[in-house]
C-alpha positions in Angstrom: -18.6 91.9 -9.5 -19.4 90.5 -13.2 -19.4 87.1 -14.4 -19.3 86.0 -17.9 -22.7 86.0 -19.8 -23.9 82.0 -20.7 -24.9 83.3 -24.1 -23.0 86.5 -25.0 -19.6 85.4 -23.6 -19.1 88.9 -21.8 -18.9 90.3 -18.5 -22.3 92.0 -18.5 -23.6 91.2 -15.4 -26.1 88.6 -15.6 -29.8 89.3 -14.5 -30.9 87.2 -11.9 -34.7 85.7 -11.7 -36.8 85.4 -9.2 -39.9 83.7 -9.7 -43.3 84.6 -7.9 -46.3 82.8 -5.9 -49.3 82.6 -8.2 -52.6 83.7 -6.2 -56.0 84.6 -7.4 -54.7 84.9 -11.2 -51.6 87.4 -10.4 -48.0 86.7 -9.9 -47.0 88.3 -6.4 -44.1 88.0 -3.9 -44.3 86.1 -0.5 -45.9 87.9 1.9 -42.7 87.6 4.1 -40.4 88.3 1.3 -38.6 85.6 1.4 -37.0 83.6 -1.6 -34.9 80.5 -2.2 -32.4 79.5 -4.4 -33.0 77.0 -6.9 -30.5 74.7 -8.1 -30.1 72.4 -10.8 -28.8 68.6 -10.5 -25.1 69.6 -10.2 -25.7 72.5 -7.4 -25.5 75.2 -9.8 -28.0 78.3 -9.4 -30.5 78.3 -11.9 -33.0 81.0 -10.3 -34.6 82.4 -7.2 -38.2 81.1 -6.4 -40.8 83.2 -3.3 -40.6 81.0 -0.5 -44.3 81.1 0.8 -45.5 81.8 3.9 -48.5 80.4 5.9 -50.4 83.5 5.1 -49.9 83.2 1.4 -51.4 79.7 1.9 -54.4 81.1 3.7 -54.8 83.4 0.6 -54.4 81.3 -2.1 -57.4 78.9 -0.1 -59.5 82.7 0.1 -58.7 82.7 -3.6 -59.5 79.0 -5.1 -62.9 79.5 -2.3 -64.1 82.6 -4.3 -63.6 81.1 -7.7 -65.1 77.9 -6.7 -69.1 78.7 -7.4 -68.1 80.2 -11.1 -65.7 77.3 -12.0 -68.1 74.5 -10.6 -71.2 75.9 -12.1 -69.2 76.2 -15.4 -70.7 73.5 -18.2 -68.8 70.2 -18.4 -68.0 71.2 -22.0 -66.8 74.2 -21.3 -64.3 73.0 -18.8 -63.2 70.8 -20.9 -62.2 72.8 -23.7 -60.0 75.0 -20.9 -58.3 72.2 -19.9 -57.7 71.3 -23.8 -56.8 75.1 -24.5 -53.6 74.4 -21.6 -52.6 71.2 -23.5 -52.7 73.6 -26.7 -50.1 76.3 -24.7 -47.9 73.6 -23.6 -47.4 72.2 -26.9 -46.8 76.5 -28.6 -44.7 76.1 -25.9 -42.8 72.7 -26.2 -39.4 74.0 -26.6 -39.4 76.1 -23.8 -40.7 73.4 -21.3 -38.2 71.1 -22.9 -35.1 73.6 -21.6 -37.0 73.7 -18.4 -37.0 70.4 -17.6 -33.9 69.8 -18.7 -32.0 72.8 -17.1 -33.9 71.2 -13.7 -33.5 67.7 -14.1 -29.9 67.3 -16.2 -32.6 65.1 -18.4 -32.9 62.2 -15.9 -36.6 61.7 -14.8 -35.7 61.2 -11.2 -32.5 62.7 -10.1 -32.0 61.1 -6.9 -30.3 62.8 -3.8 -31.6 63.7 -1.0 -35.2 65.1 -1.2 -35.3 68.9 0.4 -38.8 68.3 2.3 -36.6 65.4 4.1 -33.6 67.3 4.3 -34.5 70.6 4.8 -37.1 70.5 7.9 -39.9 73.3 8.0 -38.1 76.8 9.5 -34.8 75.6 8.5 -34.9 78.3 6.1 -36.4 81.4 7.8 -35.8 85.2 6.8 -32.2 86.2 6.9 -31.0 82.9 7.4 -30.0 83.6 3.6 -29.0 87.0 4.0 -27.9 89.1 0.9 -24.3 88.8 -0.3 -24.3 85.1 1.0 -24.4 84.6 -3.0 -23.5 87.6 -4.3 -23.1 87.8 -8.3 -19.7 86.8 -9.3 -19.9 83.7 -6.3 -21.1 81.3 -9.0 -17.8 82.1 -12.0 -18.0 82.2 -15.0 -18.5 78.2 -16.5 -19.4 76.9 -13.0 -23.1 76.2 -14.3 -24.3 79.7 -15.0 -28.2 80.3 -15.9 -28.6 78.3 -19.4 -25.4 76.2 -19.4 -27.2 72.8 -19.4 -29.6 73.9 -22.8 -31.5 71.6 -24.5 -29.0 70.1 -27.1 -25.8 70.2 -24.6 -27.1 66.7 -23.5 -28.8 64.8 -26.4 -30.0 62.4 -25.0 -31.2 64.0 -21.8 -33.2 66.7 -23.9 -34.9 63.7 -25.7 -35.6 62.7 -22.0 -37.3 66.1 -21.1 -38.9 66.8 -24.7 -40.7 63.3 -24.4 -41.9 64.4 -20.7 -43.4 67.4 -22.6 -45.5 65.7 -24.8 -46.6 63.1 -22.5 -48.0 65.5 -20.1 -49.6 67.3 -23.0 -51.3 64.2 -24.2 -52.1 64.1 -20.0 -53.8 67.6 -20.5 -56.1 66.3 -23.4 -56.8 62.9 -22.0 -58.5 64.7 -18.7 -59.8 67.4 -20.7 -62.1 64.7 -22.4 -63.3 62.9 -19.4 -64.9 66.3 -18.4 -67.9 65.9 -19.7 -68.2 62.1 -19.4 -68.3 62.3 -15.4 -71.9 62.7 -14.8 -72.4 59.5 -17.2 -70.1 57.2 -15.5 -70.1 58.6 -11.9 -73.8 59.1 -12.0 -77.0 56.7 -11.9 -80.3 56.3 -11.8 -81.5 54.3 -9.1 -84.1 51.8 -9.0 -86.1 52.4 -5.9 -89.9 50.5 -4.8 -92.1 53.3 -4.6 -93.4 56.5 -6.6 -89.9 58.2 -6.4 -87.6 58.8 -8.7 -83.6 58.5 -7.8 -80.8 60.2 -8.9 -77.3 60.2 -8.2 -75.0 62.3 -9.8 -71.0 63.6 -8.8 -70.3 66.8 -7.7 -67.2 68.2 -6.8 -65.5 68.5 -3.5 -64.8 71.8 -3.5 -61.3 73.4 -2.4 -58.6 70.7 -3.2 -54.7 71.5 -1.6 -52.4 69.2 -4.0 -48.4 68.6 -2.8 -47.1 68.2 -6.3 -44.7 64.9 -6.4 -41.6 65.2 -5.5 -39.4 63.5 -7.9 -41.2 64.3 -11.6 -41.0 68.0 -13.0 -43.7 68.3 -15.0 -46.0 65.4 -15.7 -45.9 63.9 -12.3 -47.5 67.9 -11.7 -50.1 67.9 -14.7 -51.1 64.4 -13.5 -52.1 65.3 -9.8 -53.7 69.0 -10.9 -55.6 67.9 -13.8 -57.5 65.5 -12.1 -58.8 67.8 -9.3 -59.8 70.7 -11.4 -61.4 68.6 -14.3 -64.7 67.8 -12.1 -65.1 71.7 -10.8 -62.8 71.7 -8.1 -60.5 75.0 -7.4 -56.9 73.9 -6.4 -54.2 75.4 -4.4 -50.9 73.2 -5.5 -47.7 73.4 -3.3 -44.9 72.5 -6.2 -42.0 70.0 -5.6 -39.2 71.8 -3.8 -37.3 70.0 -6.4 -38.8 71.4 -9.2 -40.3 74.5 -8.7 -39.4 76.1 -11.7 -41.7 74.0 -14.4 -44.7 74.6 -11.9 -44.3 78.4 -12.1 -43.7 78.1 -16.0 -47.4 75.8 -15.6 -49.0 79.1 -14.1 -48.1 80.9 -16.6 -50.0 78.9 -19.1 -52.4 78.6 -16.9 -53.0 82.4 -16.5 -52.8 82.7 -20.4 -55.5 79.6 -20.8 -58.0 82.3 -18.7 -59.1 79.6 -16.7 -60.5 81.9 -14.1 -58.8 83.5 -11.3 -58.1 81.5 -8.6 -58.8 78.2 -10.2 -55.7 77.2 -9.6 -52.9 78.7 -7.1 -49.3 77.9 -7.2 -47.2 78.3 -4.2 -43.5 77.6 -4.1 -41.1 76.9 -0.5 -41.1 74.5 1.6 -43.7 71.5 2.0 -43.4 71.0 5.7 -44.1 74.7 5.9 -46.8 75.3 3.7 -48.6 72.0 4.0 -49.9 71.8 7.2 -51.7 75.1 6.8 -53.5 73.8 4.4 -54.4 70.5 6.1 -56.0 72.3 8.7 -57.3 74.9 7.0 -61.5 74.4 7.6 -62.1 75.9 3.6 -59.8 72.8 2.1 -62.4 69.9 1.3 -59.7 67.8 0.3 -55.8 67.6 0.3 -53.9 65.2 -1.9 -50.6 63.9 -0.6 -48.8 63.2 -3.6 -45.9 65.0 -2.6 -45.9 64.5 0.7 -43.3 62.5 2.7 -44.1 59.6 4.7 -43.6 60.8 8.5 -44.9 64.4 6.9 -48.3 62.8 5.3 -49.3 60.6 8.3 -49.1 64.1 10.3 -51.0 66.1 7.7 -53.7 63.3 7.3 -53.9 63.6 11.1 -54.4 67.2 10.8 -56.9 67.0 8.1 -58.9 64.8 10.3 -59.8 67.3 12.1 -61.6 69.4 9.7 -63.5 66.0 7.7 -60.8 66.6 4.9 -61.0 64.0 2.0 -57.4 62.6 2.0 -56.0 61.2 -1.1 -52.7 59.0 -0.2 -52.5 56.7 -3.0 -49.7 54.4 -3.9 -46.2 55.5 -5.6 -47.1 56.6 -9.1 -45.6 55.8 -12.5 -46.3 58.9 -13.7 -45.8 57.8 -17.8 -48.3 55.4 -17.1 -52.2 55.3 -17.8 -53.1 57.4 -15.0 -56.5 55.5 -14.4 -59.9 57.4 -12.7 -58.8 57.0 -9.2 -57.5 60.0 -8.5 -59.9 62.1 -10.2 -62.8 60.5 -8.5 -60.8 60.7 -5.1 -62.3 64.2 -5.0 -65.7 63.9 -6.2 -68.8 63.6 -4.3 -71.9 62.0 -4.6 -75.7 63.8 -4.7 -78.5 61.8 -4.7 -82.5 62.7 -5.6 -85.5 61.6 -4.9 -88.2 63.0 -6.9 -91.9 62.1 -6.3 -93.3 60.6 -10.0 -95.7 62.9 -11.1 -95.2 66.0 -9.3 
């Protein structure tokens, strides 16, 4: 069956999208093959996003692990001028994340509603509980809210909304690329010590960071928990809002064409309570931040990452437009410290 085209008004049918995990620099499927629908604030389809598995979880920690030693051995500089070359992307790219937020969010920077990793427990969604033909083309007609309907310029105001969430997390971008190499100077010190020693301490990162994205901010409520953890040398796995999924998979893509290294960062989309808890006990994930997470869902993952010696960031509800402080990029940092006979 066809439904009219957004854009050309006919009754080609209309391609449907379905977006892919990122993992070790590539864009694959689930290793279950499952996908989900995405919808926009009114319940219209917008695009199919993998629905990750626990194994995809356990590659994408195999993948951030192997790229760790390259990306933390990397110069401060040069780090910094990656991170500064994905702020340069995003703003070539304005327009495009403008309709992306906006087609996700109708322009509102919280849409409210009930949050799917409340409403949607983990396994609620398992193979073939979506079979094919349970939205077959033609179930969405023509005008319902077909792929593009809610452009940037349909709602004025709202794509001032999502244009201005653009540039603030670009300016978010440059602001951690800068602090790259001013770590050592402010995290670091020389010690005074009584004796013929010298003393050093100086940050190093933590190594293999999960990150829940937040759940109610499409874009810079994501650039403003990854940023952080990679700036310092850490390798990140990021589980995207289950809200949002769709500006964290366009993020990959910049991030893949920033050539940050593969496996810096992987992207996984699905469901939180699924995915999560993988990670949080997953012995090769140094740290775990619970942005995203839930209340009932983050006291059990900070359980489970207390069993492996995890670093568990759980910081207060964010304003995400607001200065976003050192907190949590020195929540996954470690101290090193030196002593150095004088004179040897």
């Amino acid at each position: 069956m066809s439904e009219a085209h957004p854009d050309r008004g006919d009754t080609r049918p209309v391609v449907r999208t379905t977006h892919r995990l990122y993992i070790g620099g590539t864009f694959r499927r689930s290793d279950s093959g499952r996908v989900i629908d995405v919808r926009g604030p009114d319940g219209g389809y917008l695009a199919s996003a993998a629905l990750a598995s626990g194994k995809d979880a356990r590659e994408a920690v195999t993948a951030a692990r192997a790229a760790f030693p390259a990306w933390s051995g990397a110069a401060a500089s040069q780090r910094g001028q990656l991170l500064y070359r994905v702020a340069e992307l995003l703003e070539d790219h304005r327009d495009r994340f403008a309709a992306e937020v906006l087609r996700a969010t109708g322009g509102l920077t919280d849409r409210g509603g009930p949050d799917p990793a409340e409403a949607n427990p983990a396994g609620a969604n398992q193979a073939g509980a979506n079979p094919a033909g349970a939205n077959p083309a033609g179930a969405n007609p023509a005008g319902a809210n077909p792929a593009g309907a809610n452009q940037a310029g349909a709602n004025p105001a709202g794509a001032d909304v999502a244009a201005a969430e653009v540039d603030a997390a670009v300016d978010r971008w440059v602001w951690y690329a800068g602090w790259a190499d001013k770590l050592g100077q402010v995290r670091g010190s020389a010690n005074p010590v009584a004796g013929p020693f010298v003393s050093f301490s100086v940050p190093e990162p933590a190594g293999v960071v999960a990150v829940l994205a937040p759940r109610d901010s499409a874009l810079l409520g994501l650039v403003s928990v990854v940023a952080p953890a990679i700036v310092s040398g850490n390798t990140a796995v990021i589980v995207a809002s289950e809200r949002y999924p769709l500006p964290a998979i366009a993020l990959a893509e910049v991030l893949a064409g920033a050539r940050l290294g593969a496996g810096v960062v992987n992207v996984l989309t699905g469901e939180v309570a699924e995915i999560a808890p993988w990670l949080a006990a997953h012995q090769d994930v140094n740290a775990i931040d619970l942005a995203g997470a839930p209340g009932a869902l983050a006291d059990d993952l900070a359980v489970a990452a207390a069993g492996t010696l995890k670093r568990v960031v759980r910081l207060p509800d964010a304003d995400w437009s607001a200065e976003p402080g050192l907190e949590r990029m020195f929540a996954t940092m470690e101290t090193k410290t030196v002593w150095h006979p004088v004179g040897a």
